[in-house]
C-alpha positions as a Markdown table, in Angstrom:
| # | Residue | x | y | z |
|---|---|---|---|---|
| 1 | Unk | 14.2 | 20.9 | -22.2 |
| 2 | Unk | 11.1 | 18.8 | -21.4 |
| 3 | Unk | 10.8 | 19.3 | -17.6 |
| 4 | Unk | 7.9 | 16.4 | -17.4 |
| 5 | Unk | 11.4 | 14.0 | -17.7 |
| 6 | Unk | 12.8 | 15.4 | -14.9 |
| 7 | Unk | 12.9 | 13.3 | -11.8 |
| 8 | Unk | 9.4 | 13.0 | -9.5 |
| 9 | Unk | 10.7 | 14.5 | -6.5 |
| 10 | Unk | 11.2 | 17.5 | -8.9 |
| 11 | Unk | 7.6 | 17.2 | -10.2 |
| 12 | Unk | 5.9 | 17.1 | -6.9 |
| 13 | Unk | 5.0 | 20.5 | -7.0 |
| 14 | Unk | 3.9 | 21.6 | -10.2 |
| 15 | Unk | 3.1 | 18.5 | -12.6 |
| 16 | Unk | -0.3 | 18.2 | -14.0 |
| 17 | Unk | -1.4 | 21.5 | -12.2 |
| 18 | Unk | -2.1 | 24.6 | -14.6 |
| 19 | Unk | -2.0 | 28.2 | -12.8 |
| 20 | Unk | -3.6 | 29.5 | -15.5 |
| 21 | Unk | -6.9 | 27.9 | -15.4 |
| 22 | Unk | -7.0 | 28.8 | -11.4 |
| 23 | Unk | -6.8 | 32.7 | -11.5 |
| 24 | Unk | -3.0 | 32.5 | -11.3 |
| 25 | Unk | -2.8 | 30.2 | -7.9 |
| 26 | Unk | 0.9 | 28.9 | -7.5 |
| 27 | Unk | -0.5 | 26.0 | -5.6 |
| 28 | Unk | -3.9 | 24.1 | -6.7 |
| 29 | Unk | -7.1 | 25.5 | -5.3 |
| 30 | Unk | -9.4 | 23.1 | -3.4 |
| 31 | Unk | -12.0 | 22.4 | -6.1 |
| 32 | Unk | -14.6 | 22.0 | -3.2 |
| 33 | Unk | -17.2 | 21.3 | -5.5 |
| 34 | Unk | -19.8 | 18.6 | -6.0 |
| 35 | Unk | -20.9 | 19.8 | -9.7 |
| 36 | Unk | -19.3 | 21.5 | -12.8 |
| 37 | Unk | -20.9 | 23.8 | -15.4 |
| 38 | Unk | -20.9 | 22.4 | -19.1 |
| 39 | Unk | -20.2 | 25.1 | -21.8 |
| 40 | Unk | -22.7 | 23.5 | -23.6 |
| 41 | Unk | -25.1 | 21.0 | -23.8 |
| 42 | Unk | -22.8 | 18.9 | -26.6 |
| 43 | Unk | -20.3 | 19.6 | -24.6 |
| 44 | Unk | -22.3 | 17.3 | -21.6 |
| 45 | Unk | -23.4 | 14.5 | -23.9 |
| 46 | Unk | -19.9 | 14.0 | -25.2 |
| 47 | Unk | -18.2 | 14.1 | -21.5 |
| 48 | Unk | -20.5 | 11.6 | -20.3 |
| 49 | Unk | -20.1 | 9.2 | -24.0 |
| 50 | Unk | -16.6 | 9.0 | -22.8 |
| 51 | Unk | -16.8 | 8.8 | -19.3 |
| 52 | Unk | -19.6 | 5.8 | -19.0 |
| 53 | Unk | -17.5 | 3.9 | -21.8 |
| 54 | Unk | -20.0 | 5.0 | -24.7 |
| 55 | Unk | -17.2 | 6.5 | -26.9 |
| 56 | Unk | -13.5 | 5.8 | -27.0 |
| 57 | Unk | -11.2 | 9.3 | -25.7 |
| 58 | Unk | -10.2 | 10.6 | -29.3 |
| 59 | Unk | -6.4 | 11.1 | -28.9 |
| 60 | Unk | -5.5 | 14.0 | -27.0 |
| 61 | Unk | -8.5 | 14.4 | -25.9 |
| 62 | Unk | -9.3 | 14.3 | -21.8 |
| 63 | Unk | -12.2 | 13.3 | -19.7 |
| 64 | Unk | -14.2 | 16.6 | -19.0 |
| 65 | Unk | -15.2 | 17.8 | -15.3 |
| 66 | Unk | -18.7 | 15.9 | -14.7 |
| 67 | Unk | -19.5 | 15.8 | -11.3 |
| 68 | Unk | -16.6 | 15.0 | -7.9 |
| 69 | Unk | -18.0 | 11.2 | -7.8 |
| 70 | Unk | -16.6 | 11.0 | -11.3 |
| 71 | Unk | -14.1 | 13.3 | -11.7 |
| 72 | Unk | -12.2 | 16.3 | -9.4 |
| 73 | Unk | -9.2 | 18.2 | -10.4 |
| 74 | Unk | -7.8 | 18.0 | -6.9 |
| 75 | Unk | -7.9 | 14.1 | -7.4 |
| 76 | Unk | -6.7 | 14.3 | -11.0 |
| 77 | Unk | -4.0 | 16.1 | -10.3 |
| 78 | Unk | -2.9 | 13.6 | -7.4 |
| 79 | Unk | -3.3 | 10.9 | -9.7 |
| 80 | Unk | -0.9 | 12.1 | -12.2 |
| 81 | Unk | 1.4 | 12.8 | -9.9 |
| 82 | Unk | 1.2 | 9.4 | -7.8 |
| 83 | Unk | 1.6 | 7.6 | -11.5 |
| 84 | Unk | 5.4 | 9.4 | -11.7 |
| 85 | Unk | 6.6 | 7.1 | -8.6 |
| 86 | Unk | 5.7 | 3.5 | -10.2 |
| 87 | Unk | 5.8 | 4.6 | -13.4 |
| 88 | Unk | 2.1 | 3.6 | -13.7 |
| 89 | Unk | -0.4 | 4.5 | -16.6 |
| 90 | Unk | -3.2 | 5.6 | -14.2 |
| 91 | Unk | -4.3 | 6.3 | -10.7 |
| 92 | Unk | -7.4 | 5.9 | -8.9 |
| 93 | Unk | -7.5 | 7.9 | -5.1 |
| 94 | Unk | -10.0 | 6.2 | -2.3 |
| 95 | Unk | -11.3 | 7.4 | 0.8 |
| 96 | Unk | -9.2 | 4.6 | 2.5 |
| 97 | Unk | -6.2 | 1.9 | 1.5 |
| 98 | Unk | -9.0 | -0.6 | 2.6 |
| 99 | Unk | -11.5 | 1.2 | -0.2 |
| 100 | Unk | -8.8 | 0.5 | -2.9 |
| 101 | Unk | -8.0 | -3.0 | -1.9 |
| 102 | Unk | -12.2 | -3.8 | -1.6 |
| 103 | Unk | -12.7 | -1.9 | -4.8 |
| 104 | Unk | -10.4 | -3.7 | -6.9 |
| 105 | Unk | -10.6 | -7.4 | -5.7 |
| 106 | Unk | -14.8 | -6.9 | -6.1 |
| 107 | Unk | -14.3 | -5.8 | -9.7 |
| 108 | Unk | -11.8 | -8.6 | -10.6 |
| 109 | Unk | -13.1 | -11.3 | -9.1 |
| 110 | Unk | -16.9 | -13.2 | -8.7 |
| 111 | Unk | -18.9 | -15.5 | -7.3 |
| 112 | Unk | -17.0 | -19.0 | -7.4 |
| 113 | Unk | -13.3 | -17.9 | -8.3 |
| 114 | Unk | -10.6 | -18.5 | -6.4 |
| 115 | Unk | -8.1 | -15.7 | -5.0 |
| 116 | Unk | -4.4 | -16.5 | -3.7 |
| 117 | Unk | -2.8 | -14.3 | -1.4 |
| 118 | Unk | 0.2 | -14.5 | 0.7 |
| 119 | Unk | 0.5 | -14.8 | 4.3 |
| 120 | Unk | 0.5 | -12.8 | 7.0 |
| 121 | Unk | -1.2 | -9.6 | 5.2 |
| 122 | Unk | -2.2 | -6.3 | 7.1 |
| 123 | Unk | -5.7 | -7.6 | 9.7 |
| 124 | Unk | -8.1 | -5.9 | 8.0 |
| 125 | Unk | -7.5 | -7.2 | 4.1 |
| 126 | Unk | -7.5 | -11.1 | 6.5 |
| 127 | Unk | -10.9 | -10.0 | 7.7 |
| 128 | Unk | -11.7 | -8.8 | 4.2 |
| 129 | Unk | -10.8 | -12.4 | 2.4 |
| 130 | Unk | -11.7 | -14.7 | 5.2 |
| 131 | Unk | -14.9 | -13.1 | 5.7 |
| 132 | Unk | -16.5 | -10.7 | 3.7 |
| 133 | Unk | -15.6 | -12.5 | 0.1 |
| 134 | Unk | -16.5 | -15.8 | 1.4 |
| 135 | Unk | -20.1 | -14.4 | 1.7 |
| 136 | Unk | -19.9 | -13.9 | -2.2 |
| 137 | Unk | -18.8 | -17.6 | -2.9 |
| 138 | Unk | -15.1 | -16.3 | -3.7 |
| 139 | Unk | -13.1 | -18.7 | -2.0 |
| 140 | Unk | -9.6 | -18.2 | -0.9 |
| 141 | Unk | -6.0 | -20.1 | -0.5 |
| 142 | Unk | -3.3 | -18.4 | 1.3 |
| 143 | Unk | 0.7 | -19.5 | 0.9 |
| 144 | Unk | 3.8 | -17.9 | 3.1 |
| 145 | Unk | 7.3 | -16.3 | 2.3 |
| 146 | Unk | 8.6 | -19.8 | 2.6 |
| 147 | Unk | 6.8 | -21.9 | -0.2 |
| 148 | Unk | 7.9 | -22.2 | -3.3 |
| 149 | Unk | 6.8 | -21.8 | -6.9 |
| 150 | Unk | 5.5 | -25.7 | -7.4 |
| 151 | Unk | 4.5 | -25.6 | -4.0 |
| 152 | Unk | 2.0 | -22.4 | -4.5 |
| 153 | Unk | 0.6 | -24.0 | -7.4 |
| 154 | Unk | 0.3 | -27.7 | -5.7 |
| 155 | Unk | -2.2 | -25.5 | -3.1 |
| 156 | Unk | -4.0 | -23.9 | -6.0 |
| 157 | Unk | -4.6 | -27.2 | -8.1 |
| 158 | Unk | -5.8 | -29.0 | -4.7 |
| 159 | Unk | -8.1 | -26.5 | -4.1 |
| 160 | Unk | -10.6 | -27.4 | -6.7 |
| 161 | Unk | -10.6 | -24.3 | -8.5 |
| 162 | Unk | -7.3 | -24.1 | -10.4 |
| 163 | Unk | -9.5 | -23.3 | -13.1 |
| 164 | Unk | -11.2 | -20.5 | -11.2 |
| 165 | Unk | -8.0 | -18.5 | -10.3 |
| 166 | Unk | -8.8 | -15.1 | -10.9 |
| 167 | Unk | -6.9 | -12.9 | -8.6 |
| 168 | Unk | -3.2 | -13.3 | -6.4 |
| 169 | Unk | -2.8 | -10.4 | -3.9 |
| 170 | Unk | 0.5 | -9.9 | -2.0 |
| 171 | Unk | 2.3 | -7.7 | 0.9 |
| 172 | Unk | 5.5 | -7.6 | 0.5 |
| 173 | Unk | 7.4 | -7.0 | 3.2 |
| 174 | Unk | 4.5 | -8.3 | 5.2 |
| 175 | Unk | 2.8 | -6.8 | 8.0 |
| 176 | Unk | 4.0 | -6.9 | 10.7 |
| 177 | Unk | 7.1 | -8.7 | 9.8 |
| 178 | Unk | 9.2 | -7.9 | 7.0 |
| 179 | Unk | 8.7 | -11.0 | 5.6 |
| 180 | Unk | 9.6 | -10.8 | 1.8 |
| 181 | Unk | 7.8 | -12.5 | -1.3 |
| 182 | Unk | 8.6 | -12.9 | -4.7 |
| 183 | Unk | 6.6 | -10.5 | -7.0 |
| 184 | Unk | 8.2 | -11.9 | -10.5 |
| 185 | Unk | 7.7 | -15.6 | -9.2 |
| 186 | Unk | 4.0 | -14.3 | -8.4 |
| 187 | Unk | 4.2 | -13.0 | -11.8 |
| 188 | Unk | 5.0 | -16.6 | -13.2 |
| 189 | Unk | 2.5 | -18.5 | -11.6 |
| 190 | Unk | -0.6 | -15.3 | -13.0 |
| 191 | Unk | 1.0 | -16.4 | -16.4 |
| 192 | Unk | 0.7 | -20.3 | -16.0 |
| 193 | Unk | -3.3 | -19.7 | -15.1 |
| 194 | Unk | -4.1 | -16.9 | -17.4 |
| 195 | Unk | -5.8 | -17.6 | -20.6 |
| 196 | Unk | -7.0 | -16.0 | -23.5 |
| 197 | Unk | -10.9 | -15.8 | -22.5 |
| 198 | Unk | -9.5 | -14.6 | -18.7 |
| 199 | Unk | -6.4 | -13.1 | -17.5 |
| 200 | Unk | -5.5 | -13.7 | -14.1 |
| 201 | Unk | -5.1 | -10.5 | -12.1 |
| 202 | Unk | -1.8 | -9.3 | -9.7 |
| 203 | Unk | -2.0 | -6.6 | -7.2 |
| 204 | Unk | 0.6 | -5.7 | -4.6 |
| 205 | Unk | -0.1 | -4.2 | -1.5 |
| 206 | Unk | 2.8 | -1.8 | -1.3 |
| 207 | Unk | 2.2 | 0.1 | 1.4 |
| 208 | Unk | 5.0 | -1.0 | 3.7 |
| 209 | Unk | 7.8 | 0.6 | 1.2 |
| 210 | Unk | 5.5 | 3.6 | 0.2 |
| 211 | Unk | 5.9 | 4.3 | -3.9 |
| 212 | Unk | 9.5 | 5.4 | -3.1 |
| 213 | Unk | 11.6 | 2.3 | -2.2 |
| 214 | Unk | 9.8 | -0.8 | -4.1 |
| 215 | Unk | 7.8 | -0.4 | -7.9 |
| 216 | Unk | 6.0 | -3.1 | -8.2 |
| 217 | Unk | 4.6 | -2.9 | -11.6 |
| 218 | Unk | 8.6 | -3.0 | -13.3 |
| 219 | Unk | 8.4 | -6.9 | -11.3 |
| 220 | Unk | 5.4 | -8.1 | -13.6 |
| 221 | Unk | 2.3 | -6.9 | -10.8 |
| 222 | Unk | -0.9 | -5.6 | -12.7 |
| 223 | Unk | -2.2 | -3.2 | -9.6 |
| 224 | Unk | -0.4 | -1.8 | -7.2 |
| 225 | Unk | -2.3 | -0.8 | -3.9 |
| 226 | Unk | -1.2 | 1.9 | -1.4 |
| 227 | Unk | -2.9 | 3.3 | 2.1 |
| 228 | Unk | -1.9 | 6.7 | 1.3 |
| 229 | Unk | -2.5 | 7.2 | 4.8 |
| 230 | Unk | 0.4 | 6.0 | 5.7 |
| 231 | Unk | 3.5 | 7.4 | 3.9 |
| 232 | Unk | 2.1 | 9.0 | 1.0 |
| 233 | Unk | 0.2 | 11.1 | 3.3 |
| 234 | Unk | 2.5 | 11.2 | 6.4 |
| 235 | Unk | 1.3 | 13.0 | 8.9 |
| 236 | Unk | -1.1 | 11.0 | 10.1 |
| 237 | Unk | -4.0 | 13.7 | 9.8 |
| 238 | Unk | -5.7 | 11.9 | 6.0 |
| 239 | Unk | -7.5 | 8.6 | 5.5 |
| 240 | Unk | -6.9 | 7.6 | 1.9 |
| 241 | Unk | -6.0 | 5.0 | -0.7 |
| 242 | Unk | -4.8 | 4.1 | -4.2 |
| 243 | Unk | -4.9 | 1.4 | -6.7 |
| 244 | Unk | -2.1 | 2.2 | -9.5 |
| 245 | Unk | -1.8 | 0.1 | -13.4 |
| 246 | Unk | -2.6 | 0.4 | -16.7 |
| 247 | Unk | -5.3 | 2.3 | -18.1 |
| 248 | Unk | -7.1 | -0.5 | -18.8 |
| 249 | Unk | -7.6 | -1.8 | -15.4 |
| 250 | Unk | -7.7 | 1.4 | -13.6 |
| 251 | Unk | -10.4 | 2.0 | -16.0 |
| 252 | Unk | -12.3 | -1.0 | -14.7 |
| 253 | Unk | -11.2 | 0.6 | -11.1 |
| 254 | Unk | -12.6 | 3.7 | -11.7 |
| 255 | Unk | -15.8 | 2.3 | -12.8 |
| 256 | Unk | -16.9 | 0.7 | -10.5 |
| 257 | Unk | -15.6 | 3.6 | -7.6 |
| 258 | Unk | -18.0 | 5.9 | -9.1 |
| 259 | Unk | -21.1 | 3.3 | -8.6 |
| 260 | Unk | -19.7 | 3.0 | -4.7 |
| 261 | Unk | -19.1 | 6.2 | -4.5 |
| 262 | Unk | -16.1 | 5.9 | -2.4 |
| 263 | Unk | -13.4 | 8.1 | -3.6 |
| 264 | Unk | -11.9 | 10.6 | -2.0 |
| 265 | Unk | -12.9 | 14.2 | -1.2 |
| 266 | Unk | -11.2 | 17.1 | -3.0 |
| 267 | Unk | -10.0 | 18.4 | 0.8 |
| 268 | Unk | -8.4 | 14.3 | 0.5 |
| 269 | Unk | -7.0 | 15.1 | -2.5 |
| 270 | Unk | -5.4 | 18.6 | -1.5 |
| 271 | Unk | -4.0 | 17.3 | 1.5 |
| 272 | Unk | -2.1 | 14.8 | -0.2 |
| 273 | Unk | -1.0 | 16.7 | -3.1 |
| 274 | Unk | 0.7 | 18.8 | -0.5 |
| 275 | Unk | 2.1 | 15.6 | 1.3 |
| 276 | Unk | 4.2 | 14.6 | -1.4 |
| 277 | Unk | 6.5 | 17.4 | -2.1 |
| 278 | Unk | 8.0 | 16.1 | 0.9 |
| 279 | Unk | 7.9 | 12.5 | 0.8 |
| 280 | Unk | 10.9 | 11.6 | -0.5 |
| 281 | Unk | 13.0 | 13.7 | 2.4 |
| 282 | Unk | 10.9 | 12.1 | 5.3 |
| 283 | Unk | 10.9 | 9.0 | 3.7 |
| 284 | Unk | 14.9 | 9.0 | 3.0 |
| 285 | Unk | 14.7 | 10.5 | 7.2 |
| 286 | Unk | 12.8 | 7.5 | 8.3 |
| 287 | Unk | 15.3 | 5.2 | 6.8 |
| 288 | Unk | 18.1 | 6.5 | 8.2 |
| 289 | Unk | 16.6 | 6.5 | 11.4 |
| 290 | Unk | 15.7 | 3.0 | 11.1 |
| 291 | Unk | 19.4 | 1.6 | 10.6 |
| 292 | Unk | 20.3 | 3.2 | 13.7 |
| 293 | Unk | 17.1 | 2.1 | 16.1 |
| 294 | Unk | 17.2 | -1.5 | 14.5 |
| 295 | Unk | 21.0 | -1.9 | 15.4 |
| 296 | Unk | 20.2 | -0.3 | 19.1 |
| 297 | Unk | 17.6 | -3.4 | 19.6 |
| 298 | Unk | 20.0 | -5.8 | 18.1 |
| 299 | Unk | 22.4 | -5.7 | 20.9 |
| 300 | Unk | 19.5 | -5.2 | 23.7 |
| 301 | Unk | 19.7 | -7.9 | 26.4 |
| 302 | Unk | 15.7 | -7.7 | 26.8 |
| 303 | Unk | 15.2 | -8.1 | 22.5 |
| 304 | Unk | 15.0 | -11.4 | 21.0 |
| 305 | Unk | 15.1 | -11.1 | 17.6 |
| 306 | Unk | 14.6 | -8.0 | 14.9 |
| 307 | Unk | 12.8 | -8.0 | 12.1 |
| 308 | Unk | 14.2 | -5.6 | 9.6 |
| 309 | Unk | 15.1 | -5.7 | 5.9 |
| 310 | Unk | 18.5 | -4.2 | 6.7 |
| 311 | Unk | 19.8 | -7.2 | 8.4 |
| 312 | Unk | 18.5 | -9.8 | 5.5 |
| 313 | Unk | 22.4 | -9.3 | 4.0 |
| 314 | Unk | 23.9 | -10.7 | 6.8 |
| 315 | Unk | 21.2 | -13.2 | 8.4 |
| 316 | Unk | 19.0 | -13.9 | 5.7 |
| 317 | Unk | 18.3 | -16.8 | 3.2 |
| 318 | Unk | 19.6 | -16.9 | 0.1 |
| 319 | Unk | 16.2 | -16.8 | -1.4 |
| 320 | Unk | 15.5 | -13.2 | 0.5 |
| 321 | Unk | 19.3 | -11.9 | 0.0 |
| 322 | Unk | 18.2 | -12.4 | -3.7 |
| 323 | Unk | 14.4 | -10.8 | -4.0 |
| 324 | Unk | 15.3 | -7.8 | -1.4 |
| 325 | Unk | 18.6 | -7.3 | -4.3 |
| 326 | Unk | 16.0 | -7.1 | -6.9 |
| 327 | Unk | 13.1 | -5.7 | -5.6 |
| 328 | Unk | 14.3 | -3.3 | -2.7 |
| 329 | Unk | 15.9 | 0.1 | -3.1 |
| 330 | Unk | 15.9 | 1.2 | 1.1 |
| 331 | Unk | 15.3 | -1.5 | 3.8 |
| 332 | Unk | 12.3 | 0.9 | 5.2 |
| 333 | Unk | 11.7 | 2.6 | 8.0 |
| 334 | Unk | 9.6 | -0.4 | 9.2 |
| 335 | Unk | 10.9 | -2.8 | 12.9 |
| 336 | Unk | 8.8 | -5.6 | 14.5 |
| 337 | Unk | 10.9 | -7.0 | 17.2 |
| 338 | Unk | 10.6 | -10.1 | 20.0 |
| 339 | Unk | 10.9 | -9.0 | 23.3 |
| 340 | Unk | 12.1 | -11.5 | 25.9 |
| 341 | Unk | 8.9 | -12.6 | 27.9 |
| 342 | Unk | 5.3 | -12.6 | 26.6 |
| 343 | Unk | 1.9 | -10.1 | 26.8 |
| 344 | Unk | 3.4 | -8.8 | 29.9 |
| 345 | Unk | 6.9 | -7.3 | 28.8 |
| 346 | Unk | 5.4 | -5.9 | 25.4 |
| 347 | Unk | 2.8 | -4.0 | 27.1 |
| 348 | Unk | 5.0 | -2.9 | 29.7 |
| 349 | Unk | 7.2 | -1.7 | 27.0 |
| 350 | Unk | 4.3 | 0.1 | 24.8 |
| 351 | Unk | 3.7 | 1.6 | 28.7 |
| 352 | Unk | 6.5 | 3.5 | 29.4 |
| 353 | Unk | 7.1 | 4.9 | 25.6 |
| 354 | Unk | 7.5 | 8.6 | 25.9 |
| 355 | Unk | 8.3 | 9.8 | 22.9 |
| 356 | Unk | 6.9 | 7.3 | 20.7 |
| 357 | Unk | 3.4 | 7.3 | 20.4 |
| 358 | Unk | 1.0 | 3.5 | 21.1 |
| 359 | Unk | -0.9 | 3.5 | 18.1 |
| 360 | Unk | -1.9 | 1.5 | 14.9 |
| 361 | Unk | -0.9 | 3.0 | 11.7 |
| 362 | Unk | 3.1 | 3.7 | 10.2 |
| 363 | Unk | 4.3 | 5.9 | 7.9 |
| 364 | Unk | 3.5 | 9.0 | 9.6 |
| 365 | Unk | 6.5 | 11.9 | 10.9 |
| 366 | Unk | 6.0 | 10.6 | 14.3 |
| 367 | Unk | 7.4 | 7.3 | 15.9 |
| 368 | Unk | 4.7 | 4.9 | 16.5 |
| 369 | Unk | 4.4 | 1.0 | 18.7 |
| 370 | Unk | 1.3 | -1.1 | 18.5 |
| 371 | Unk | 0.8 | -5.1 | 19.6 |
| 372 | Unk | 0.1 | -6.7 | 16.2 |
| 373 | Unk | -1.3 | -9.4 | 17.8 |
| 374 | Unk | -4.1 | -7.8 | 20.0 |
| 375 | Unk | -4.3 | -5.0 | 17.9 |
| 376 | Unk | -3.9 | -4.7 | 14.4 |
| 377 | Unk | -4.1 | -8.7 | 13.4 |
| 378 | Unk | -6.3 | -9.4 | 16.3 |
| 379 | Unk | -8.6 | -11.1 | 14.2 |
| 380 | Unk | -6.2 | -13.1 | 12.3 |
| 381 | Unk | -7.0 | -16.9 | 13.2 |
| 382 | Unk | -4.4 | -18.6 | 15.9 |
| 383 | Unk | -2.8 | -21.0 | 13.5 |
| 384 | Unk | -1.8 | -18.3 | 11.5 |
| 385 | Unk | -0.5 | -15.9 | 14.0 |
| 386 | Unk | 1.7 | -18.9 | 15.3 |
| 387 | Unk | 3.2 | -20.2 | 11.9 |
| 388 | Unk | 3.8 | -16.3 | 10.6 |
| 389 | Unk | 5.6 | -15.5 | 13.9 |
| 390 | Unk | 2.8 | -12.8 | 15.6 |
| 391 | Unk | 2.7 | -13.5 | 18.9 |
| 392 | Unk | 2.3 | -11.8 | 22.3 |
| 393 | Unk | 6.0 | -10.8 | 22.5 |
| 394 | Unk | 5.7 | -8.8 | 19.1 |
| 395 | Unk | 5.9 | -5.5 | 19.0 |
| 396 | Unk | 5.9 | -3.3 | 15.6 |
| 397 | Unk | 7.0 | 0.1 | 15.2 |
| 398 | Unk | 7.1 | 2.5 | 12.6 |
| 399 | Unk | 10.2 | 5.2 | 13.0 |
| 400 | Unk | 9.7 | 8.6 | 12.2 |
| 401 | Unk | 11.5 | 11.6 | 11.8 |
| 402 | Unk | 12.7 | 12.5 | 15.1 |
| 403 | Unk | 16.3 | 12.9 | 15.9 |
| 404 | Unk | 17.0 | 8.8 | 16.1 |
| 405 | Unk | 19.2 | 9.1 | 19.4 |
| 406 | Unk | 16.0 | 10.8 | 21.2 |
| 407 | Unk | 14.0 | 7.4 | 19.7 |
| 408 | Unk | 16.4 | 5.3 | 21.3 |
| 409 | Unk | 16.8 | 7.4 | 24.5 |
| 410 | Unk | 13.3 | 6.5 | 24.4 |
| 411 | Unk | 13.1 | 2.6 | 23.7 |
| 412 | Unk | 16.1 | 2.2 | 26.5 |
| 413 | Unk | 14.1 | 3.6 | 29.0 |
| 414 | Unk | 11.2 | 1.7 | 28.7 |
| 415 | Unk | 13.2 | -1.8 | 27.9 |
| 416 | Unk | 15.0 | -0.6 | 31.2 |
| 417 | Unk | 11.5 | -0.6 | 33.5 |
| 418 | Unk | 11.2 | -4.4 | 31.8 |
C-alpha cells in the first residue's frame, strides 16, 4: 500500500517529515536555525548551482539545506503538505497572506501592464492595487460578480492596454460578502490575452474557503493565494501566507521571496504544521455552525438581508446557483449581514457581543464581528463600497467552533438591546 495516496487529512501528520533524520522525533523539530553545515565544499557549490537557477535539479534529486532565507525544513515540510489540499505542484510559505499576494503580483507583473481584478477584494490587497502598484506604472481595472465575460473584456480593451494584460487576481467569495466569481470564465478571458512571447497570469485569493472547501487550480487558476492566518492557521496566534501552483511559477515565487527576504520563520512554519492536523474537523465545525447562525439571522426582525453561500440555492441567480455547483464543496463558515438602521445599530450590535469577539480577521476557533466598512475596507473608495453593497449597516462575522446555540444566545442578546 502506498500511504502518500491516502487522503490529506490522513497525511497531516506525518507526510514529508522523516523521524529518522531528527534523532527519532515523532513530531518535526523546530529547525530554529539561520545556517546549515555542508558535508563538503562540492557539496555547497552544487546546492547553490541549483538553487540560484545555475543547474537544472537532476531527477530525484532535492534542493539541499542552504541557509532559512532559502530553504528550512520546518517550511518544507509545510509546503508539501499545503500542496496535498489543491493538489498543487509547489508551495511557497510567507510571513503574511499580504507577503504572498505582494510577492507574486511584483514578480508577474511590471512597469506599464495592466492587472484585472474583481471587485470588492479584502482592503488591504485594494490599498495594495490602487496605491502601491500605481507608483510602479502598473495600472489597474477592476470588474464585479455581476459582469459578464464580453463585458470584462470590453473594460480591458478600453483601457488602453489590452495588450499589456499581464495579471487577473480574484476573491471568490468576496470579502466581506460572499459574492461569487467565475474562476473558469476568468480562465477563458487569461487564454484570449495570453500569447506565445507572454502568458497572462491567474491567481485566486482563496482564503475565504480555506484549501478545504474550493481548489482553485482544478478551475484553470495558475496561483492560488492563502492568509494562512486565517484557517490554515486557526487559532489566531500566527501571521502567515501562501502562494500555491506549478513548479514553474512557484519557482519564480520563490525567487524572488529570498531577495525580499520575507518568508516565514521556522517557529511560523511549526506552528502551522501543527495547525493542520486539525483543520479539516474545525473547518467541517465552523460550517455546521454557520447553517444554524445564518438561518437564526434570517428570520430576525432587526436583520435585513444575509449574505451566505448556503442560501444561494434558494435566492440566488442562476449564474451563482451554477458556479457555487461547480466550484463550492461547503458554503463556509463565513456571514456578512444588514442590520436594520445604519452606523448606529451595527455598532451597538458589535457592543453588546459577549461571546463573540470585535475583531478583524476569520478563520480562527473563536467567533469573531468587525464593521467592514470602518474597519477592514475602510480605505476602499466610496463608489465602491456603495455599488459592492459595504455600507454602515454591514457587519461580517466569522463563526467559530463554539457550541452554535451559545453563538446565537449571543447574537439575540445583542440584536435585543438594538
Amino acid at each position: 500500500m502506498d500511504y502518500t495516496k491516502m487522503r490529506p487529512e490522513s497525511l497531516m501528520m506525518t507526510y514529508g517529515y522523516k523521524p529518522k533524520l531528527s534523532e527519532g522525533s515523532l513530531k518535526c523539530p523546530i529547525f530554529q536555525t539561520s545556517t546549515f553545515v555542508f558535508n563538503s565544499a562540492m557539496e555547497g557549490k552544487r546546492f547553490f548551482e541549483v538553487a540560484y537557477g545555475l543547474s537544472e535539479a537532476r531527477q530525484g534529486e532535492e534542493l539541499g539545506l542552504i541557509y532559512s532565507r532559502l530553504n528550512n525544513p520546518d517550511l518544507e515540510i509545510l509546503e508539501n503538505r499545503l500542496c496535498l489540499w489543491d493538489k498543487a505542484e509547489d508551495c511557497a510559505i510567507f510571513e503574511s497572506g499580504m507577503s504572498a499576494i505582494a510577492t507574486a503580483m511584483m514578480e508577474f507583473m511590471q512597469p506599464g501592464d495592466l492587472l484585472l481584478y474583481s471587485r470588492p477584494v479584502y482592503g488591504g490587497t485594494d490599498h495594495f492595487i490602487n496605491n502601491f502598484l500605481k507608483k510602479l506604472n502598473i495600472e489597474s481595472v477592476g470588474f464585479s460578480p455581476e459582469d459578464s465575460r464580453e463585458e470584462i473584456i470590453e473594460k480591458i480593451n478600453q483601457s488602453g492596454r489590452a495588450d499589456r494584460l499581464a495579471m487577473i487576481h480574484i476573491e471568490t467569495p468576496a470579502n466581506p460578502t460572499n459574492a461569487l466569481i467565475d474562476i473558469e470564465m476568468c480562465a477563458e478571458i487569461k487564454r484570449t490575452f495570453s500569447t506565445a512571447d507572454k502568458e497572462v497570469i491567474l491567481s485566486v485569493d482563496n482564503t475565504y474557503m480555506g484549501p478545504i472547501w474550493q481548489h482553485p487550480l482544478k478551475h484553470g487558476a495558475d496561483l492560488v493565494l492563502y492568509s494562512a492566518t486565517k484557517y490554515i492557521g486557526g487559532h489566531s496566534d500566527v501571521i502567515a501566507g501562501a502562494c500555491l501552483g506549478s513548479k514553474a511559477h512557484i519557482a519564480r515565487v520563490k525567487g524572488l521571496r529570498t531577495f525580499m527576504g520575507n518568508m516565514a520563520a521556522p517557529f511560523t512554519g511549526w506552528m502551522l504544521m501543527r495547525s493542520l492536523e486539525t483543520l479539516k474537523v474545525r473547518m467541517e465545525q465552523q460550517a455546521r455552525n454557520a447553517v444554524e447562525v445564518a438561518r437564526y439571522l434570517r428570520n430576525h426582525p432587526k436583520v435585513e438581508k444575509v449574505y451566505f453561500l448556503g442560501f444561494i440555492g434558494e435566492t440566488g441567480t442562476e449564474r451563482e446557483k451554477e458556479i457555487y455547483r461547480k466550484q463550492y464543496l461547503s458554503s463556509g463558515a463565513m456571514i456578512a449581514f444588514d442590520v436594520k438602521g445604519g452606523e448606529k445599530e451595527a455598532f451597538a450590535f458589535l457592543d453588546n457581543l459577549q461571546l463573540i469577539k470585535l475583531a478583524v480577521s476569520l478563520g480562527g476557533t473563536e467567533s469573531l464581528a468587525e464593521h467592514p466598512y470602518s474597519m477592514t475596507h475602510a480605505d476602499v473608495p466610496q463608489d465602491i463600497k456603495n455599488a459592492m453593497s459595504i455600507t454602515e449597516k454591514l457587519i461580517r462575522v466569522s463563526v467559530g467552533v463554539e457550541y452554535y446555540e451559545d453563538i446565537i444566545s449571543d447574537m439575540r442578546q445583542a440584536l435585543d438591546k438594538l
